[in-house]
Structure formats: C-alpha cells, structure tokens
N, C-alpha and C positions, 0 to 999 in steps of 0.2 A: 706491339713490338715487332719490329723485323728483323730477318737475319740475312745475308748471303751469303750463298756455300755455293762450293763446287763440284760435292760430294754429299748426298743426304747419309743420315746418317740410318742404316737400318732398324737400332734398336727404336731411337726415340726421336729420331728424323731431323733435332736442329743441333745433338752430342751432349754430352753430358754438361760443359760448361755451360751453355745457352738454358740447360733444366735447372740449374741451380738458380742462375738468373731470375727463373721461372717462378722458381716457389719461392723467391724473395720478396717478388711483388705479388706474390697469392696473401702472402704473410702481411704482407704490407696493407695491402689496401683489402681484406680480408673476403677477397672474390669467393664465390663457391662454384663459379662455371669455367673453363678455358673453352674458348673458341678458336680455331685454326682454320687458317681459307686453304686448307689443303688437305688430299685426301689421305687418310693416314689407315695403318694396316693395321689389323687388332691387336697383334703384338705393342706398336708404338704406343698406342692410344693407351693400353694396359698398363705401362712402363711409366708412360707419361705422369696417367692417374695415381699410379704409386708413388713415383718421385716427388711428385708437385703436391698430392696431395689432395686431390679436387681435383671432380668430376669433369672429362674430358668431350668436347662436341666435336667433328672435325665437318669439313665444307656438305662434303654428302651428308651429314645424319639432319645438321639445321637444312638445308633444302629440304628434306623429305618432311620435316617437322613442319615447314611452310606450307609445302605442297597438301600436307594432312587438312589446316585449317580451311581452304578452300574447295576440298573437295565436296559436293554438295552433294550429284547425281551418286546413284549406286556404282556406273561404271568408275568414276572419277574415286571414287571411295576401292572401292575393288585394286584401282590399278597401285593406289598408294601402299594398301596395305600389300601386295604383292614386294613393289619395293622396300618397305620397310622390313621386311622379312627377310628377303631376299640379302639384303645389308646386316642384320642383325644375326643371321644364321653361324655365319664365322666365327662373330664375336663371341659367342655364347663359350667357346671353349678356356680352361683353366677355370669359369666360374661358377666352379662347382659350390665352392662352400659357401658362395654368396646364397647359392639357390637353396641351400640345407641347413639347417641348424647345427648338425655336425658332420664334419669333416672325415673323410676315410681312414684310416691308416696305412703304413707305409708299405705299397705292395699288396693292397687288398682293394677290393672292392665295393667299399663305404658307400656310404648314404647319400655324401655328395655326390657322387660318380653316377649312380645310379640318378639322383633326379636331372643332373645334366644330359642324362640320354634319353630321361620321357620326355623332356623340354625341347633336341633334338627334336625326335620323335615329330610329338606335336607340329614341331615349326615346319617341318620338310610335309605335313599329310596335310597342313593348312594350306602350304606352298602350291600341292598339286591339285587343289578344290579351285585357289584362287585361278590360276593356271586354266584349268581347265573351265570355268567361269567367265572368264576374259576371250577363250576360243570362241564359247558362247556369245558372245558381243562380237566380236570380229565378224562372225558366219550371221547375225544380225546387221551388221552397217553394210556388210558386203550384198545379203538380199536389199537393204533400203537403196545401196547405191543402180543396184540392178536396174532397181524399179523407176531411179529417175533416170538412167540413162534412156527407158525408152518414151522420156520426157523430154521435148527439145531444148533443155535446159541445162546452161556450161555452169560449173561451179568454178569458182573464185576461193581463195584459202589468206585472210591475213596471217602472215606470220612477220619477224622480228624478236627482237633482243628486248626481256622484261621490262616493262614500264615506258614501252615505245608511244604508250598512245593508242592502240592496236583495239580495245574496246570503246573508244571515247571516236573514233573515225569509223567503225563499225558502225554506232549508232548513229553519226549522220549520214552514212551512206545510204543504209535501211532504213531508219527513222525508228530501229529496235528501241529497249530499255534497259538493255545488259547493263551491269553494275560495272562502275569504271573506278577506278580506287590507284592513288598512286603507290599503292603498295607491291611488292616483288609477287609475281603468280595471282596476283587478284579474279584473274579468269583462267580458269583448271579446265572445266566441263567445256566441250564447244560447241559452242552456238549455232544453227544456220537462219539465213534471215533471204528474201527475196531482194533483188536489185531491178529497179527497170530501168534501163539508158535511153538513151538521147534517142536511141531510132527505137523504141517502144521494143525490144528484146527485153527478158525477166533471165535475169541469172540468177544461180543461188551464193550466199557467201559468206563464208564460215570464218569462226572467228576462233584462234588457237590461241594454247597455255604458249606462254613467252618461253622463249631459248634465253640461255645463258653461256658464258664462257665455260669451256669442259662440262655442257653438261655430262652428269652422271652417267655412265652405263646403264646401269640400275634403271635407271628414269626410262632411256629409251629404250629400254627392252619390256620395260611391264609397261608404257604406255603408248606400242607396238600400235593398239588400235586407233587409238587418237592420232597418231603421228601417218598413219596410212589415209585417212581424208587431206594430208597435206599430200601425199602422193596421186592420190586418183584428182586431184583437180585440173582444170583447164588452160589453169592460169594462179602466178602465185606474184599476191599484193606483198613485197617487203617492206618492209615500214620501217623507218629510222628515225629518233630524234635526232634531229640538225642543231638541239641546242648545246648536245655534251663536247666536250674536247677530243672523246676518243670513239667518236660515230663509226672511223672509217673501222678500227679495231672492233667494234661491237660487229657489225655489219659483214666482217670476215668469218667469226666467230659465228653467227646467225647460216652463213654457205655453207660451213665445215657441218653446222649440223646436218643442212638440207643432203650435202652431199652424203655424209654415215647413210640418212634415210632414202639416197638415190631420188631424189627428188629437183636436182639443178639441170634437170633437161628441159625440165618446165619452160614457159615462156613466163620470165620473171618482168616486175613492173617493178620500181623502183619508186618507193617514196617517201622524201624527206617531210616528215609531220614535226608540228611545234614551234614550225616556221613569225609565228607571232613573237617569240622568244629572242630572236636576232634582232639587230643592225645592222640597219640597211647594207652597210658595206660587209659585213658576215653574208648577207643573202647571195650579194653578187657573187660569193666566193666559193658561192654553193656548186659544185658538179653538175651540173644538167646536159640533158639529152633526150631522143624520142623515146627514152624508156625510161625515164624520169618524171616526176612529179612534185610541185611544191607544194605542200597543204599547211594549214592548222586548224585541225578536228576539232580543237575547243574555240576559234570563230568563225566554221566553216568556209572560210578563205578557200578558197583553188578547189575547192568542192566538184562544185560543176566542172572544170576544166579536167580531173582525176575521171569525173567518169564519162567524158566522150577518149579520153583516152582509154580506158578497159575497151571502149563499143571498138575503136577505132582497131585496139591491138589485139582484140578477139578475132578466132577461127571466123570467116566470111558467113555469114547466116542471114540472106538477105529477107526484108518483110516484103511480103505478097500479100495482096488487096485481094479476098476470096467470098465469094458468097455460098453458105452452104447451108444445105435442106436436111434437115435433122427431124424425129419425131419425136415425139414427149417418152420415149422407155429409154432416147440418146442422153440421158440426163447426164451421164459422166459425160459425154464427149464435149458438152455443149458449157463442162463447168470447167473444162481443158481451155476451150477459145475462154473462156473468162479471166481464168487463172492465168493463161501464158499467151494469150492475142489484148489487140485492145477492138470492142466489140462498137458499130459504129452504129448500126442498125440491127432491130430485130422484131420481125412481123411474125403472126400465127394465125392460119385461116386453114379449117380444112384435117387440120389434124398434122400440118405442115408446121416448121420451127423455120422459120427461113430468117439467117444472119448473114448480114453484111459486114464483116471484119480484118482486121490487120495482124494476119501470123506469119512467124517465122516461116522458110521456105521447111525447115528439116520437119516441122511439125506435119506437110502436106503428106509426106509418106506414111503417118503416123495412121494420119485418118485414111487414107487411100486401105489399107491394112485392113480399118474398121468397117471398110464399103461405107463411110460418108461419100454422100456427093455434094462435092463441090464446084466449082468453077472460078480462075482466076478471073476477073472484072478488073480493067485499066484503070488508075485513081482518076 
C-alpha cells in the first residue's frame, strides 16, 4: 500500500482514514505482521498496533533484524545488539502491563510500572557494558591500524550500496573466499585481504557492510568502529551495479553516508560492477572517466584494468631494486621483504642472509630505522 501526504500524520503517520484501510486488509487477507519502509516513533507504531490490530515492524527494526542474522564476529554481534537496544529503549514505555500479569491502578504504583523500570534499568546498564565494549574494539583496531602504518602498506576500503557486488569483486581482487550472497547485508563483519598490483606494491583491502538509503542513526553510531576503517583508508573503491535503473540515486545515497562519516575527502575510485548484465548500447551510456572503472566481478571482466588503475591512482610509492645483508636473529625483517617486497634472490654463507629484492621506496625508511643494511643495486 502506498499513500501521499503532505503532512505526516503525528499520531499514526499515514491518519486515521488510511488505518481503517489498514486493518481492512489485515482482516482480509489475515496478516499477522505490518511492515512500513519508514521510520516510525513509538507512539505511531503503538497506535498503529492498536488500531490495525497486528504487530507493527517499521524500516529500522527489519534492518537491525537483518543486520542481527549476519553478525557472526563478537564485534559485528556487540555492535547489533548495541543498536537494537538502543532502538528498543523508547519503545519499552506504556508497556507496562505487557510486561506484568497485572496492571497498576489508578495513580499508584503497580506491578506493571514497576517491572517496566527494571526492564529500563536493565536495558540502559546492558547499553553501557555494550558501549563501553565497543570502546574496547575501537582502541583495538586503532592499535592494529597503528601497527600497519609503520608497514609500508596503503589500505583500500570497498564501500557501496547493498547487494552492489562489493564481496563477489573482493574476492577476485584478492583471490579471498568471503561469502557472497545476493542477499541485503550478507557481509556485516569486515574482511581485510592483501592486493598486489601491477608494479609488485601489496595493499591491504577491506571489504564493508553495504550502505542503504537513510541508513539508520542507530546503525551508524553503534557501528562507529567498522565505519572508521572506511575513514582511515587511502583510498576508497565505490562500487555500483550499472545494472539497476536508479544507480545514479543509490550512489548519491552511498556519498551522503561517506559524507555523515567524513570520509569524501578520500580519493574515491569509481566502479561500475555487474557490467555483464547490460547491452551493449546501456555500456556505452555508462558515465566513464579517469576515475571510473567497468567491471564484472562474477566474469572477472575489467579486472586487470581496475587494478592498474588503484597502482596508477595511489599516493606515488616507487619500487627500488635493493640488496640487503640480514642475519638469521632478522627473522622479522627478512619475513617483511617477503610479505611486502617481491624477493629475487637469496644466498647465505658465513652467517650472512644476503637478498636481492624489489621494495616499495617508503619500506627503505623502515629498515634504515632497524640498522639493516642495504644498498640500492640498478635493475
């Protein structure tokens, strides 16, 4: 059912006519849920349920209901139950006698009243465990980000509008195994996976829960943590299917959130995924630019061409040809040139490690730090 107003209506959001309406086709076709793509205040929702007769959802509670199945990790789990509370704390009031077998009397202090305020209670000292839990994660990703910054390695963040493709072009990037599902939120938890480009550079590149139109408050506040790896990145892959009618609408919707989280100063990449999906004359009609991309992540189409674009439109990080003299206690350093150089040679005589390899330039400062020695060597 739809309605257009010019005026919402405070008590029950679409007036009293449009509720009669309501519980005509509840009767009718003998539903026991209403769902509404809008967010409705506890009073409405209350009103509604009373009028109509049957239990009320409105846009925020099925999101978070979504979001709940997906959560897998502790954090991802943590941050849901944060917003679900956080949503549910309002509602709790007038539902006293739900919560009690008997109800107060008039101007006293009953049994209901009282368990709607341990139920309170409860929800707000859960509120601040979670809260305070979630700091704990933040002041954890904030030391892990610490620790690769003094790794010469740019991180990468897909983001996009649910069900862009965003897990299914992850894994041919990285060649990961993330679960790709065409379903709304399929990926909550975020992933990071290594990239190595075209000139032998290793970035890392994280794979985020989908935005939606209006997302939630709720949402972005209790998943503050997740949503700040889209911040601290170096670079931010947008992802769009080019097969829907309202891409460009999704895509605005996709800014507004980056922007709430201050994150469109970034240097953004633009890419249209799903591209198998069109006709030919839809391709041409596609927007393109040097900060554009065509793909299709399910037949790795424009693959290769996506990532000499990241090498090409990443911060300058030139690779240096070095050869350096390490001893068997360098064992970290020498699993550094492994992990983020590509190693070409490596002899041992003497008690000597001596490699011949291709690292990033920002790495040479790293080791300079560690008193390796090395020496640039011409290819």
């Amino acid at each position: 059912m739809l309605q257009v107003r010019e005026r919402l209506d405070a008590a029950t959001l679409v007036g009293r006519g449009k509720i009669e309406e309501i519980r005509g086709r509840v009767e009718q076709t003998e539903a026991n849920l209403l769902l509404f793509d809008f967010d409705l205040t506890p009073t409405q929702q209350r009103n509604i349920e009373s009028a109509a007769d049957c239990r009320v959802v409105d846009r925020t509670q099925l999101i978070l209901d979504i979001f709940a199945r997906h959560a897998h990790t502790r954090e991802g789990q943590l941050q849901v139950e944060l917003a679900q509370l956080s949503y549910l704390l309002p509602r709790l009031t007038g539902r006293g006698v739900e919560m009690s077998r008997l109800g107060g009397g008039i101007g006293t202090r009953g049994p209901g009243e009282t368990q709607l305020e341990i139920d309170r209670r409860r929800i707000r000292r859960r509120i601040r465990v979670l809260t305070e839990s979630l700091e704990t994660v933040r002041d954890q990703r904030h030391r892990r980000r610490e620790r690769r910054q003094g790794i010469p390695m740019a991180t990468l963040t897909l983001v996009g509008y649910t069900n862009a493709g965003k897990s299914t072009l992850f894994n041919q990037l990285t060649q990961a195994q993330v679960v790709t599902s065409p379903q709304m939120f399929a990926t909550l938890d975020p992933t990071m996976r290594q990239l190595v480009l075209p000139s032998h550079r290793r970035v890392l590149v994280s794979d985020t829960v989908g935005f939606i139109r209006n997302l939630p408050h709720t949402l972005i506040k209790a998943f503050r943590a997740t949503l700040e790896e889209v911040c601290e990145a170096q670079m931010i892959l947008l992802v769009s299917d080019c097969s829907v009618p309202d891409r460009a609408r999704r895509e605005q919707q996709v800014e507004a959130v980056l922007q709430e989280i201050g994150a469109m100063s970034k240097s953004v990449l633009r890419i249209w995924n799903k591209a198998d999906l069109l006709s030919p004359e839809a391709r041409t009609a596609l927007p393109v630019g040097d900060d554009t991309v065509v793909v299709s992540a399910r037949t790795g189409e424009g693959i290769p061409v996506l990532r000499e674009a990241i090498d090409r439109r990443l911060e300058v990080d030139p690779v240096e040809r070095v050869q350096l003299r390490l001893t068997p206690q360098q064992g970290r350093e020498l699993s550094w040139v492994y992990d983020f150089g590509r190693v070409l040679q490596r002899e041992e005589a003497n008690g000597v490690i001596v490699v011949d390899a291709e690292l990033p330039r920002s790495m040479l400062g790293r080791l300079q730090k560690d008193r390796i020695r090395f020496q640039i060597t011409t290819r």
